[in-house]
KEPA-675368 format. One record per residue (C-alpha): residue in one letter; z negated, y negated, x. Coordinates in steps of 0.02 Angstrom, whole numbers, padded with zeros to 5 digits, m for minus. Example, Ala and Ser with C-alpha at 12.3 -4.5 7.8 and 13.67 -1.06 7.14 Angstrom:
! residues 2
+------+--------+--------+--------+
| kegu |      z |      y |      x |
+------+--------+--------+--------+
|    A | m00390 |  00225 |  00615 |
|    S | m00357 |  00053 |  00684 |
+------+--------+--------+--------+
//
This chain:
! residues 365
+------+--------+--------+--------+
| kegu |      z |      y |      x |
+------+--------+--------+--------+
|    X | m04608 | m03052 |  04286 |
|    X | m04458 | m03129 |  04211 |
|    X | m04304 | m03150 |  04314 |
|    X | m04301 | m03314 |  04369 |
|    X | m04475 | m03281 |  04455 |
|    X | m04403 | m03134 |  04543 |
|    X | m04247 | m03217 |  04596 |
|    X | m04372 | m03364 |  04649 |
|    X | m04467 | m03248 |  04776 |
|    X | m04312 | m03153 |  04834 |
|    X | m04226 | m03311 |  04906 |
|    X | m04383 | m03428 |  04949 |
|    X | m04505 | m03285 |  04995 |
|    X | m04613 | m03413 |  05131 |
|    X | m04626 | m03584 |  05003 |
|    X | m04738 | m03649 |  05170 |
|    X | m04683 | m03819 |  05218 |
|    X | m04766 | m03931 |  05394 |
|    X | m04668 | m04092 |  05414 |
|    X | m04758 | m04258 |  05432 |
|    X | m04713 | m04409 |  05341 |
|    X | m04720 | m04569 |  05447 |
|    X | m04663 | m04718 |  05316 |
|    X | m04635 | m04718 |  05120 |
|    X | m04581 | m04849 |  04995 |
|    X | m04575 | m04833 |  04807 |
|    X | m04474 | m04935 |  04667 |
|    X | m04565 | m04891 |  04511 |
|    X | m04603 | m04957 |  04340 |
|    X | m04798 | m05018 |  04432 |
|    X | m04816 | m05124 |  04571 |
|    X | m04771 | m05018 |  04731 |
|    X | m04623 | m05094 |  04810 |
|    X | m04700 | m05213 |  04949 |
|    X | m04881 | m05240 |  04953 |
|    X | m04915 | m05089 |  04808 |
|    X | m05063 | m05133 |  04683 |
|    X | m05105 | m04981 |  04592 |
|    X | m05267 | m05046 |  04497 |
|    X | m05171 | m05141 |  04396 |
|    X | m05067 | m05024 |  04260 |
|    X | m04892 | m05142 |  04187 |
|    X | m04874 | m05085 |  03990 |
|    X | m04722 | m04974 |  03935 |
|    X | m04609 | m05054 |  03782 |
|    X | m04521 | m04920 |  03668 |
|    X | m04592 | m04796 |  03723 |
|    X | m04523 | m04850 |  03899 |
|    X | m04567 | m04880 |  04085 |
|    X | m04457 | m04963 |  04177 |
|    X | m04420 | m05010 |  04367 |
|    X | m04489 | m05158 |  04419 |
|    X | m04367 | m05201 |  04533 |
|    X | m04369 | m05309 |  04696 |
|    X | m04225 | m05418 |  04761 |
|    X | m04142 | m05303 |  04857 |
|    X | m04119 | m05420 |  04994 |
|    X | m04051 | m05294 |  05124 |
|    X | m03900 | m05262 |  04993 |
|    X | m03748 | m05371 |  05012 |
|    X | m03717 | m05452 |  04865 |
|    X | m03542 | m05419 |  04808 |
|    X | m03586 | m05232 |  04837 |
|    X | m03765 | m05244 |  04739 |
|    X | m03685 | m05297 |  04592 |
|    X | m03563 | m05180 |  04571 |
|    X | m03714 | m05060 |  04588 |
|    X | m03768 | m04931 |  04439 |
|    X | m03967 | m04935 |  04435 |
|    X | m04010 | m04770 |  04523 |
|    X | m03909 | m04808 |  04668 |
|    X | m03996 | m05000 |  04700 |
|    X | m04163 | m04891 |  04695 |
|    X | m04114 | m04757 |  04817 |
|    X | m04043 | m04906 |  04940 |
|    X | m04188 | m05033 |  04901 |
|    X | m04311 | m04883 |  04963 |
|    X | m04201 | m04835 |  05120 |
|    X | m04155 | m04988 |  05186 |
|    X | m04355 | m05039 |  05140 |
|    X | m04382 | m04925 |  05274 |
|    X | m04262 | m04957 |  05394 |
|    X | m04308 | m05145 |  05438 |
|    X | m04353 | m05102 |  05626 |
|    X | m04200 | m05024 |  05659 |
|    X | m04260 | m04841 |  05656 |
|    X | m04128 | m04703 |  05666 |
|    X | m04121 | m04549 |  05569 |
|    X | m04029 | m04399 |  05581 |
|    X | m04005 | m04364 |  05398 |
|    X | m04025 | m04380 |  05217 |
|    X | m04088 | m04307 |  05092 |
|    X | m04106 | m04342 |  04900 |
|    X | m04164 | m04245 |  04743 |
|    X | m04089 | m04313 |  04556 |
|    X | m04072 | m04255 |  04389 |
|    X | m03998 | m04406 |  04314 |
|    X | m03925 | m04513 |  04465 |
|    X | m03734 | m04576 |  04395 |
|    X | m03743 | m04492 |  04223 |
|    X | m03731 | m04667 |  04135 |
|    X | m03603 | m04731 |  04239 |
|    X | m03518 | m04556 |  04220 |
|    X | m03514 | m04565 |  04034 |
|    X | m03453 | m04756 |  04056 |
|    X | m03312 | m04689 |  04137 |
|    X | m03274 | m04553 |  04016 |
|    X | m03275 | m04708 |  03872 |
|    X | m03157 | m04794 |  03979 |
|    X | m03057 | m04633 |  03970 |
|    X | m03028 | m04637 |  03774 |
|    X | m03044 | m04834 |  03751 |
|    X | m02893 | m04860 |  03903 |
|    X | m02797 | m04716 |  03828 |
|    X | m02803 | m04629 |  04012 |
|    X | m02738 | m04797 |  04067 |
|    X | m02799 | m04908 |  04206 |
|    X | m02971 | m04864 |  04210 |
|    X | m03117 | m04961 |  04336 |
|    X | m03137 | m04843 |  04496 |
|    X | m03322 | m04901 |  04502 |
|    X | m03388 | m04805 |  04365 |
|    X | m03306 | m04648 |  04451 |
|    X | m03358 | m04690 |  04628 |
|    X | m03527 | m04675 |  04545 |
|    X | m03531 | m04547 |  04396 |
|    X | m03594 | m04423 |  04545 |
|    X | m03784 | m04389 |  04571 |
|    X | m03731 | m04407 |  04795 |
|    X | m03693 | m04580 |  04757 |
|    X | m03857 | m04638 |  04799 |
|    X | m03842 | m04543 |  04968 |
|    X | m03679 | m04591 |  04995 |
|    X | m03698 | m04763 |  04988 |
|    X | m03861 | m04747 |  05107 |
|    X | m03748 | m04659 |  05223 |
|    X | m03606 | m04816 |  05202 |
|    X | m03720 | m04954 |  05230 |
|    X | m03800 | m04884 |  05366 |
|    X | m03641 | m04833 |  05451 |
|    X | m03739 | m04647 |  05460 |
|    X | m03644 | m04497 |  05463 |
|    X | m03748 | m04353 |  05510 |
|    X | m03821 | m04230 |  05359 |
|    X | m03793 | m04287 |  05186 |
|    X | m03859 | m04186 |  05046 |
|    X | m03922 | m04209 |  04853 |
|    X | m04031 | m04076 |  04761 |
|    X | m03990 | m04067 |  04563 |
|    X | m04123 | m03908 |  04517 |
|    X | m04144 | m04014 |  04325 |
|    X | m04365 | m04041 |  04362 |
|    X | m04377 | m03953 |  04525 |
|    X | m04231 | m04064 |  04618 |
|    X | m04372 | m04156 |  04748 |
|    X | m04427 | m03993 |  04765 |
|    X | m04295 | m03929 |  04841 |
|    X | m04268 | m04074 |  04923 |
|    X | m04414 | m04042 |  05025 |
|    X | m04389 | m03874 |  05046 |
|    X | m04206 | m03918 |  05141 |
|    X | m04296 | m04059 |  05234 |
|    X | m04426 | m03927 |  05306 |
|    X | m04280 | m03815 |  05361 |
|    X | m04203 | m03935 |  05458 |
|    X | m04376 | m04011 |  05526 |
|    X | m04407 | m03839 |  05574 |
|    X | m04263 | m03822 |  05683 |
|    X | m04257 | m03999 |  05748 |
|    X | m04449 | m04067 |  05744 |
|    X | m04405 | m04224 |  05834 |
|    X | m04266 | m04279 |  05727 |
|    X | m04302 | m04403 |  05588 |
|    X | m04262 | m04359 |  05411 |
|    X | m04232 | m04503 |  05234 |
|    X | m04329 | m04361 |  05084 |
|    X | m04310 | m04449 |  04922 |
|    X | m04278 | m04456 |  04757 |
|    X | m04201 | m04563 |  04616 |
|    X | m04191 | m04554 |  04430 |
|    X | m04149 | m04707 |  04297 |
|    X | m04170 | m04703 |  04086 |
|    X | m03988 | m04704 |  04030 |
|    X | m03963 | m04749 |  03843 |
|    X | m03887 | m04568 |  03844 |
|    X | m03998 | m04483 |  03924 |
|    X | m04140 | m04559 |  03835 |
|    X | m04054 | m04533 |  03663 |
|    X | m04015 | m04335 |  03699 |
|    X | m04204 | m04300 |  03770 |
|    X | m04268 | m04401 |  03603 |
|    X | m04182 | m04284 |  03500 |
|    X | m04216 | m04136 |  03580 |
|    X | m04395 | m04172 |  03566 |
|    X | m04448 | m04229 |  03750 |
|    X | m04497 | m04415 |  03704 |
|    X | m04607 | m04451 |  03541 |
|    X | m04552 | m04537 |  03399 |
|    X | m04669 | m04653 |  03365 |
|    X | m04719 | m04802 |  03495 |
|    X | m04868 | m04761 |  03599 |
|    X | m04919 | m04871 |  03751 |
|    X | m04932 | m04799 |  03910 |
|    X | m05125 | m04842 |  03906 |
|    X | m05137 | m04727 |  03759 |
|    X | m05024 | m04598 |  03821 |
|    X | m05164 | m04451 |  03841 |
|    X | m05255 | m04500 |  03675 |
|    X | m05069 | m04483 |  03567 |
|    X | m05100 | m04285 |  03526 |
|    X | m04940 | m04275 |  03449 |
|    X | m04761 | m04184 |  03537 |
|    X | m04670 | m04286 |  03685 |
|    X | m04707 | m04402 |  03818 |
|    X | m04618 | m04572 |  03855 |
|    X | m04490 | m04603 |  03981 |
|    X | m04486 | m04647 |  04144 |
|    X | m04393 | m04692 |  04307 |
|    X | m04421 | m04733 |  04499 |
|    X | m04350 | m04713 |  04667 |
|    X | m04447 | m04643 |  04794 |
|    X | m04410 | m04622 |  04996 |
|    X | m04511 | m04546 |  05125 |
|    X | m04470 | m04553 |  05323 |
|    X | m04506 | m04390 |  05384 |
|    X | m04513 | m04283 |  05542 |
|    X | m04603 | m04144 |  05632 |
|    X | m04702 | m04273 |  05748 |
|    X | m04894 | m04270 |  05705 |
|    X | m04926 | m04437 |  05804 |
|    X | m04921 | m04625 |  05683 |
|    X | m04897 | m04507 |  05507 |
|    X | m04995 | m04564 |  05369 |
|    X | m05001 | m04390 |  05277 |
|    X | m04940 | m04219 |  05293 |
|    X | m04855 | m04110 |  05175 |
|    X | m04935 | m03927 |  05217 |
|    X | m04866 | m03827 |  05072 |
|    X | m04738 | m03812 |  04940 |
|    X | m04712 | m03682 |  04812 |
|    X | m04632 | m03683 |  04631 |
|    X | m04636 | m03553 |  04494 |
|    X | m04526 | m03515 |  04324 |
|    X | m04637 | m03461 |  04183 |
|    X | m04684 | m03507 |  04000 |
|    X | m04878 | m03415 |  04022 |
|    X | m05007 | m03529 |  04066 |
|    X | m05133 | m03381 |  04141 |
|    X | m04977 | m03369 |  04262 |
|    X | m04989 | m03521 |  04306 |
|    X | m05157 | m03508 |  04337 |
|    X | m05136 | m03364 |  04452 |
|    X | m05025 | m03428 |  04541 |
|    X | m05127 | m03616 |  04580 |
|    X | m05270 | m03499 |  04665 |
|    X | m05153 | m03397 |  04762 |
|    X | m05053 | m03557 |  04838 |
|    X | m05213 | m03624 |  04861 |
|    X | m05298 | m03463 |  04959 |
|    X | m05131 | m03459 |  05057 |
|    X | m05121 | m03637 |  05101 |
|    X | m05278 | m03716 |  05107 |
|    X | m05337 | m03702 |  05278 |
|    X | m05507 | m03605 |  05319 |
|    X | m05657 | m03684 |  05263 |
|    X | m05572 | m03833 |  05190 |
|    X | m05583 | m03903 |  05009 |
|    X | m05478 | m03971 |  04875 |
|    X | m05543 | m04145 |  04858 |
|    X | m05419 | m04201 |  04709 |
|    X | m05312 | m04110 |  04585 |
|    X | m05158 | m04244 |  04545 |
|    X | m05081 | m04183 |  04385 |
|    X | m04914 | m04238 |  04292 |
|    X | m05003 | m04227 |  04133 |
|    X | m04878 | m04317 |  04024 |
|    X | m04979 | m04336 |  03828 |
|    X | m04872 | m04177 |  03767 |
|    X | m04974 | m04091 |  03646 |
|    X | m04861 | m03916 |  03681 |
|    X | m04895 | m03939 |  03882 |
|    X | m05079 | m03971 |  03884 |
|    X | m05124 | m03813 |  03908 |
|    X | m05022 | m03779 |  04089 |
|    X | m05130 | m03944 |  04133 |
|    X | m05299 | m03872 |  04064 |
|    X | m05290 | m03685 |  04149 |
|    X | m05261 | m03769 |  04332 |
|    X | m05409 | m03900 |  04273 |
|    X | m05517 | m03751 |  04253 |
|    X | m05455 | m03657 |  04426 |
|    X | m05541 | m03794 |  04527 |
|    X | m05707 | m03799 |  04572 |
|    X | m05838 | m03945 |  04495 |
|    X | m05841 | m04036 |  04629 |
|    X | m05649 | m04073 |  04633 |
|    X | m05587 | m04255 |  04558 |
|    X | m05441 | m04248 |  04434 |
|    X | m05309 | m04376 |  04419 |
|    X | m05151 | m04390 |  04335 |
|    X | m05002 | m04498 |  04382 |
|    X | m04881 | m04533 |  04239 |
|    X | m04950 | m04653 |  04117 |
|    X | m04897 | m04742 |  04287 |
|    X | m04715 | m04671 |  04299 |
|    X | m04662 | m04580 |  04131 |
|    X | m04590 | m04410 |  04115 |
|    X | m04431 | m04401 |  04230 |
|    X | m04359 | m04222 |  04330 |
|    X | m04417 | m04317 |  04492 |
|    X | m04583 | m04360 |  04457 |
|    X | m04651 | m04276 |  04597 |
|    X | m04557 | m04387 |  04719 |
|    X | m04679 | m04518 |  04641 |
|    X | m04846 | m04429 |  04641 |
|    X | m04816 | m04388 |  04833 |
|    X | m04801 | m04550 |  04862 |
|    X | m04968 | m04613 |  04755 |
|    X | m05043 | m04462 |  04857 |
|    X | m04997 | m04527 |  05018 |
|    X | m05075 | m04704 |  04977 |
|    X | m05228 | m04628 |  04914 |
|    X | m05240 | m04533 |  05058 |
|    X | m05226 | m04706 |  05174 |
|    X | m05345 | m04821 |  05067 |
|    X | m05449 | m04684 |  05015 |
|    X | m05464 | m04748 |  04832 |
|    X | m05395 | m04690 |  04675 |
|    X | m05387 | m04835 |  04529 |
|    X | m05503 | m04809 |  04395 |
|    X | m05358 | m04770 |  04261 |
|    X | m05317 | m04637 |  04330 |
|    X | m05454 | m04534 |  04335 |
|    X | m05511 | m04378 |  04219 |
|    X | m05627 | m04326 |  04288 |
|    X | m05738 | m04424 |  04425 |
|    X | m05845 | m04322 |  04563 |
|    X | m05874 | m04490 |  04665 |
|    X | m05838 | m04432 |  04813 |
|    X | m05773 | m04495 |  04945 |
|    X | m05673 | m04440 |  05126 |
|    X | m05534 | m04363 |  05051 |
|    X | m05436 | m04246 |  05162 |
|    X | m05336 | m04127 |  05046 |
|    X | m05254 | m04179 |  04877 |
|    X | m05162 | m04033 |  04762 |
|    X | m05003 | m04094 |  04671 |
|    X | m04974 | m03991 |  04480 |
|    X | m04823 | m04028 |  04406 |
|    X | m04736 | m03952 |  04246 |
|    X | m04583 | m03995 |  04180 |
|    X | m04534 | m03958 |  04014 |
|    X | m04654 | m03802 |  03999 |
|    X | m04544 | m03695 |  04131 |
|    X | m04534 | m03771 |  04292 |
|    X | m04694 | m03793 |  04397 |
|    X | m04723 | m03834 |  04559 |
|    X | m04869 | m03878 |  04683 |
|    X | m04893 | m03977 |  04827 |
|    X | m05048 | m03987 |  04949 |
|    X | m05045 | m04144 |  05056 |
|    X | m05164 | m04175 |  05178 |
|    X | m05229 | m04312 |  05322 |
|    X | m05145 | m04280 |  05461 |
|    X | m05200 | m04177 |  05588 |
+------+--------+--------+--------+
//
């Protein structure tokens, strides 16, 4: 076991999460802001998926337009949820990317100004909190405040922070999200390190492509979340994430979460992978494939959103509308068992080839 696994089970030695999630909404490069429409899949261009954005309505004007592009995605999904004036007791974000472009536009204003009068709004929101911050302004909320930056596993934690708190204060409601944007800079230093291919594939064609890289993504993502069974539309039951480069590991470690977690006598009804059309990360996708038993559907999630560290924030909430329409669009399916009643959905996600994680949501119970 390498040593990021063993510091892994040393500080999170119970990954078992039980918090309900009551409302969701979802800014993402498909239609799922307002009334979502899954079936229909919106093209990426160069190698590109980007926001579709709404018109942030609930966002005063003079302060939306001074807005970088993560932070009008983590306060379009807040306040999205926050139209019947429902109070929450804290919030909590995951990001990888959140304020990096305005960051480095600050740090050009820094050698074009000659350290001179530079614009404070780049530096109010160069941070990856800004999204949370300005949550917490608009709202006038000043309770818990916290963002997650674990590079693929930040929602992850996320969740895991939100479960502590839910644990210790059930009735209290929680803001879980997560926001990430495609900065020119961040897109150009992932393309070069290899992460996003070279040549233009559509997203449509994303698992045919064969070749290194996937295509970029983006999305902000916000759940409503407390430890209150009653009016939830799904329930998170377990959490656990793993550091490893061996596949057979990987493997392993999908049946174990799932003996743990899955309750008695229950069945995975759908595997939900973030199979991305890397060539080099197939095979993490193809050992979990072949841990589930025939009768379990497999669907993947991000010829939808693109390859992004929060990802996952996304495929919960996909999972969560599956779970209330009881339908999964025909595009993205791998494998089709055609059946129906789904109660338990497993969430795979890798991240590079190192960080994995898995999430079992379930109907509420």
């Amino acid at each position: 076991m390498d040593l990021a696994a063993i510091v892994h089970r040393s500080f999170f030695p119970k990954p078992e999460l039980m918090f309900y999630i009551h409302q969701s909404a979802c800014i993402s490069p498909q239609h799922t802001i307002g009334d979502a429409d899954l079936n229909t899949l919106c093209a990426s261009t160069e190698n590109k998926l980007k926001a579709i954005e709404p018109d942030y309505k609930g966002i005063p004007p003079g302060i939306l337009r001074r807005m970088g592009k993560s932070v009008r995605m983590g306060v379009g999904t807040a306040l999205s949820l926050l139209t019947n004036n429902i109070s929450f007791d804290g919030i909590i974000m995951g990001t990888a990317n959140g304020g990096k472009e305005d960051c480095v536009k600050f740090l050009s204003q820094v050698i074009e100004y000659n350290e001179g009068l530079l614009t404070p709004i780049g530096f109010v929101q160069s941070t990856p909190n800004a999204a949370g911050a300005q949550i917490g302004l608009l709202t006038r909320n000043h309770n818990y405040n916290v963002t997650h930056v674990h590079l693929g596993l930040d929602f992850e934690f996320a969740m895991l922070d939100a479960d502590m708190l839910i644990a210790e204060n059930p009735g209290c409601n929680y803001l879980l999200g997560a926001v990430d944007d495609i900065s020119a800079y961040d897109y150009n230093m992932e393309r070069k390190l290899g992460c996003y291919k070279e040549a233009e594939v559509s997203n449509k064609d994303l698992y045919q492509s064969k070749t290194p890289g996937s295509i970029a993504g983006e999305a902000g993502v916000m759940f409503l979340v407390n430890g209150i069974a009653e009016g939830s539309v799904a329930m998170l039951t377990a959490m656990d994430t793993l550091h490893h480069h061996d596949e057979h590991v990987v493997k392993d470690k999908l049946l174990q979460f799932i003996q743990q977690y899955l309750p008695e006598n229950e069945k995975i009804d759908i595997l939900l992978t973030g199979e991305n059309g890397d060539e080099r990360f197939v095979k993490y996708y193809t050992a979990c494939e072949d841990a589930m038993n025939n009768d379990v559907t497999i669907a993947r999630f991000k010829h939808m959103s693109g390859e992004y560290p929060t990802a996952t924030a996304m495929a919960l909430w996909i999972s969560c509308h599956m779970l209330q329409t009881q339908s999964i669009p025909i595009h993205m399916l791998k494998k089709d068992t055609h059946k129906s009643g789904y109660k338990h959905m497993l969430i795979y996600n890798n991240f590079k080839g190192i960080q994995h994680s898995f999430m079992l949501v379930s109907m509420p119970v």
